[in-house]
C-alpha positions in Angstrom: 48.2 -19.3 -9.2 50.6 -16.5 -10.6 47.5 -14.3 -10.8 46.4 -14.8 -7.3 49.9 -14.3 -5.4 50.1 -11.3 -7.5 46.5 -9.6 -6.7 47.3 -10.8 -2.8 50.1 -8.5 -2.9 48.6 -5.9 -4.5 45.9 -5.8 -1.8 47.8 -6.3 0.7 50.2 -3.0 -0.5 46.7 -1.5 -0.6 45.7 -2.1 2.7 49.3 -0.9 4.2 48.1 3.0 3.5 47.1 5.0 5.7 43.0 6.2 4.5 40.2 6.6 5.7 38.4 3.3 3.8 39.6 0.6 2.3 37.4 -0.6 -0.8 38.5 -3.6 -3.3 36.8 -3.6 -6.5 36.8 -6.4 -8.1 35.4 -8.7 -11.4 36.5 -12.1 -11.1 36.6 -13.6 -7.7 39.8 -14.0 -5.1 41.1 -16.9 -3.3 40.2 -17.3 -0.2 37.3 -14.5 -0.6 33.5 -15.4 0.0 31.3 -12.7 -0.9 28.2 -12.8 0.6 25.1 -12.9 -2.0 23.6 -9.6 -0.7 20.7 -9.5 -3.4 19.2 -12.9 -2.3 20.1 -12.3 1.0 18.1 -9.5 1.0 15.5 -10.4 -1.5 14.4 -13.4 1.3 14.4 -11.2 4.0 11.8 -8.1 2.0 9.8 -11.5 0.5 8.8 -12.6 4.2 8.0 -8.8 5.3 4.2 -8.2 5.9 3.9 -5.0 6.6 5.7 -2.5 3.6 5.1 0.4 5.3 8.6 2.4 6.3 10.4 0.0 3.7 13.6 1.6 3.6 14.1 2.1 7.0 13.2 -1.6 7.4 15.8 -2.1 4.1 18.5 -0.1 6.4 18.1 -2.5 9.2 18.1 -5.6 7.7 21.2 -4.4 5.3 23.0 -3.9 8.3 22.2 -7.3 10.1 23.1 -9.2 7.2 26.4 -6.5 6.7 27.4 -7.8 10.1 27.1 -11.2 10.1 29.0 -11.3 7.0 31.9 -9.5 8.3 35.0 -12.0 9.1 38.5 -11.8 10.7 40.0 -12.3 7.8 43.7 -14.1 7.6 45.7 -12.0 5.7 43.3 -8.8 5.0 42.1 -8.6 8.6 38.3 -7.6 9.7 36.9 -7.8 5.4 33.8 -8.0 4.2 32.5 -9.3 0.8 30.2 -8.5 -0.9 28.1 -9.4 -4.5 25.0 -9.3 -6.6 24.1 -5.8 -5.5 21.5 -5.0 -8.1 19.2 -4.8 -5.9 20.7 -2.1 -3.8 19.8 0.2 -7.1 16.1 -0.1 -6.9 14.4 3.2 -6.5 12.1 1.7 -3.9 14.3 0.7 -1.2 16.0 3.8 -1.3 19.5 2.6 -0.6 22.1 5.5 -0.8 25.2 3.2 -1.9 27.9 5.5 -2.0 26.7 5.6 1.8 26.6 2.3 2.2 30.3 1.7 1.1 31.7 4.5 3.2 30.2 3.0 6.2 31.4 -0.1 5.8 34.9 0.6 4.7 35.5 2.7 7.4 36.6 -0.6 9.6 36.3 -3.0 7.6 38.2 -4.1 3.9 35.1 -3.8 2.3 35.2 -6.2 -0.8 32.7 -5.4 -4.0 32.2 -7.9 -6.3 31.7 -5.3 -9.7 30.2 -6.5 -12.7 29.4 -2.7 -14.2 32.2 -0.2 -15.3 34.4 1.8 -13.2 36.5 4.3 -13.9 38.7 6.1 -11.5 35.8 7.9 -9.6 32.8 6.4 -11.0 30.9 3.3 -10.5 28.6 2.7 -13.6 25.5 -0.2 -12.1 25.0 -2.1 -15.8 27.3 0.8 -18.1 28.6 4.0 -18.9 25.9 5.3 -21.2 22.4 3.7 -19.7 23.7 2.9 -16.0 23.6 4.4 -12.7 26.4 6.3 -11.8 28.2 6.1 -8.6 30.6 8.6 -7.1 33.4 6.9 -5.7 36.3 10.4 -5.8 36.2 10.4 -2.1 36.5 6.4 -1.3 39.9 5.0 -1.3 39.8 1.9 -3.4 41.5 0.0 -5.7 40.2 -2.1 -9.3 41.5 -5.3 -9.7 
């Protein structure tokens, strides 16, 4: 209980500044946050596709479909999305640009991210520092919690 009062308020101090995006990093989950599965989301989605051809700009669109019928009102945090399981973001196929992906949607929304890899203070590391894929995040105003 302590430890979610206390990462409510630190969000919420968060969220008071004035930036450009607002992205909350986080390993273990937040009450009164669903994240939205995004790699079985969109692993259904690619699995019913016939037609493979143009697959990342079909990627893009369906990303953003299930992106915004994801995004809530949130109570306290205001318009939020969450999101998790984004492994499959990283695969070279698809060609996802994620540092993209969370500039775009942090630019109106709290943009959630449910983390399992490393982080540092501007690097996202997809599995970990020494065999992972790095993530530029200088530029994204975020917090680790």
């Amino acid at each position: 209980m302590q430890r979610d009062n206390n990462v409510a308020i630190e969000i919420s101090t968060f969220l008071k500044t004035q930036s450009r995006n607002k992205v909350v990093f986080y390993k273990d989950g937040i009450n009164d946050i669903t994240e939205i599965d995004l790699g079985t989301e969109l692993s259904q989605v690619l699995y019913n596709l016939n037609d493979l051809t143009k697959l990342p700009m079909k990627v893009s669109h369906e990303l953003e479909i299930i992106m915004n019928k994801a995004t809530i009102e949130h109570e306290h945090f205001g318009r939020s999305l969450a999101i998790s399981n984004l492994g499959i973001l990283f695969e070279p196929e698809l060609k996802v640009d994620f540092s993209s992906l969370l500039e775009k949607y942090s630019n109106t929304n709290v943009l959630f991210v449910k983390w399992a890899g490393e982080i540092d203070n501007e690097n996202l590391y997809f599995l970990s520092k020494e065999k992972g894929i790095k993530t530029n995040i200088k530029n994204l105003s975020h917090i680790a919690i």
